[in-house]
C-alpha positions in Angstrom: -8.8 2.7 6.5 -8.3 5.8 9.0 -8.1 4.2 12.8 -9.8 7.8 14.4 -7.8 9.3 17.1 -8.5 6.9 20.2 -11.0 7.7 22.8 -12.2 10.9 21.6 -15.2 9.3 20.5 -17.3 7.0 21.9 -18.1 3.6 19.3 -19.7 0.7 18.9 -18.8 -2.2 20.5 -19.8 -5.8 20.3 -19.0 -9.7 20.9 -20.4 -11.6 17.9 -18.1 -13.1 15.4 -17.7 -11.6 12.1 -16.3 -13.0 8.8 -14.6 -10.4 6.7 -13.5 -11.7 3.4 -11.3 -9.2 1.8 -8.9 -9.8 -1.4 -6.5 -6.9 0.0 -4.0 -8.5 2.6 -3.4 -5.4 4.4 -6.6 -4.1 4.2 -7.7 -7.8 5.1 -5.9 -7.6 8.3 -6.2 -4.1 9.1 -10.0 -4.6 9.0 -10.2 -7.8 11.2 -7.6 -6.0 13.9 -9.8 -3.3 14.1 -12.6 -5.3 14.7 -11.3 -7.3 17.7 -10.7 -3.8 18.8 -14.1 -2.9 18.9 -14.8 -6.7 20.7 -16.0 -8.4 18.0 -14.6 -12.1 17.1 -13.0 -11.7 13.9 -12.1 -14.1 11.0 -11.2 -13.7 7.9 -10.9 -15.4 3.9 -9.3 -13.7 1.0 -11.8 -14.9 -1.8 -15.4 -16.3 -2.1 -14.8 -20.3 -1.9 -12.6 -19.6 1.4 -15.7 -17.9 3.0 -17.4 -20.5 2.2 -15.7 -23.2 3.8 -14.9 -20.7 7.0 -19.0 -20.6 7.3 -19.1 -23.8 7.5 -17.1 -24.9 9.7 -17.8 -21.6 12.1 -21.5 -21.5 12.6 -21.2 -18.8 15.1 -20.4 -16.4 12.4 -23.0 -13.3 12.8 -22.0 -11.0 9.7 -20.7 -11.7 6.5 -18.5 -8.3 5.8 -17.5 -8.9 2.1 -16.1 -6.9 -0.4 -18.3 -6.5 -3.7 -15.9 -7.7 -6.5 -13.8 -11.0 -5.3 -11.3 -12.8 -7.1 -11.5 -16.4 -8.7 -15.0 -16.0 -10.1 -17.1 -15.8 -7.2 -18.2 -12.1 -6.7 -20.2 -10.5 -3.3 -23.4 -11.2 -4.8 -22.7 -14.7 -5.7 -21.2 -15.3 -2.2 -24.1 -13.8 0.1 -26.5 -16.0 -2.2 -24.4 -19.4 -1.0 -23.9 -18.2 2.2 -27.3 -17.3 3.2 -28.1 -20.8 1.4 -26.6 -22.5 4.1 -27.2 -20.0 6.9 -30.4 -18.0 6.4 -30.0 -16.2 9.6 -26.6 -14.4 8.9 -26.3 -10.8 8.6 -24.6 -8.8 5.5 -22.5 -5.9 4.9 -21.0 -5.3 1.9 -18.1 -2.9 1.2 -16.5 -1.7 -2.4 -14.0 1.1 -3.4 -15.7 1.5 -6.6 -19.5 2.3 -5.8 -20.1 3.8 -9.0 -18.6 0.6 -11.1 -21.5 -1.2 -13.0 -20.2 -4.7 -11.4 -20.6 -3.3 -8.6 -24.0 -1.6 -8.6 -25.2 -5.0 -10.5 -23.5 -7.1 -7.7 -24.6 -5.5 -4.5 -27.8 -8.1 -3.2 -29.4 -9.8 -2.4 -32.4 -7.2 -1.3 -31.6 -3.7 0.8 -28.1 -5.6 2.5 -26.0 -2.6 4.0 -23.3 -0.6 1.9 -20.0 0.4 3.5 -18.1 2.6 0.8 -14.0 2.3 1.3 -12.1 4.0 2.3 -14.1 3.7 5.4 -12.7 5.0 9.3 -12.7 2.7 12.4 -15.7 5.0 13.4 -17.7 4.3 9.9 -16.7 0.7 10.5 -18.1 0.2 14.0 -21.3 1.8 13.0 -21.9 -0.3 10.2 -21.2 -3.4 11.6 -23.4 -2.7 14.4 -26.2 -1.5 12.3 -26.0 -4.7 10.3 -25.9 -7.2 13.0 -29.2 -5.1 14.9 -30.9 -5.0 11.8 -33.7 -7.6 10.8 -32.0 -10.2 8.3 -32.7 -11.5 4.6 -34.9 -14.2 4.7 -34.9 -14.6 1.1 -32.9 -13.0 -2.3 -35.4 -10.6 -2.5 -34.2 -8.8 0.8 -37.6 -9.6 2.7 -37.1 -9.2 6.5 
């Protein structure tokens, strides 16, 4: 991820808490730093089960970030279905390096959640993220608002 030359733009900012859950380490942290940058709370699980166990223990968690394909057998998909499970209210954005993979174009869901393709910039990033918290969220696996 590209960090944009500072202050020559202006980006969006916020306060809510987001949960990015990234099996990269660097990319992991890079993500979450940037984040904070931007104002957002920021917390962060390398795998599916992890995320789990974050959200539930953090209720204030806002967005689920998450990349499409996860280690240890729980995918994207399977973790946005648990999560919003247990928190219907929680926002999604999901994020892949291989958009045109067949896991991944059979993994994104549930319903019309937002897309953010790596390698993404701190710009793309703030966008997103602000999109997908202002947006209306899933009440249901079929991506109803």
């Amino acid at each position: 991820m590209e960090t944009g030359a500072p202050g020559t733009i202006d980006l969006p900012t916020g306060s809510e808490t987001v949960l990015v859950v990234e099996d990269d380490r660097g990319l992991r942290e890079l993500t979450t730093t940037v984040l904070r940058s931007l104002g957002y709370r920021s917390l962060s699980a390398a795998d599916g089960t992890t995320a789990l166990t974050v959200i539930e223990s953090q209720p204030e968690i806002a967005l689920l970030f998450t990349d499409v394909v996860l280690p240890g057998g729980m995918g994207g998909s399977d973790l946005v279905s648990a999560a919003l499970a247990r928190r219907p209210g929680l926002r999604v954005l999901y994020t892949s390096g291989y958009p045109d993979d067949e896991r991944v174009r059979s993994g994104v869901g549930p319903g019309d959640a937002p897309f953010l393709r790596k390698p993404f910039r701190k710009p793309d990033l703030a966008r997103a993220v602000r999109e997908a918290l202002d947006r209306p969220h899933l009440q249901s696996l079929g991506g109803q608002p």
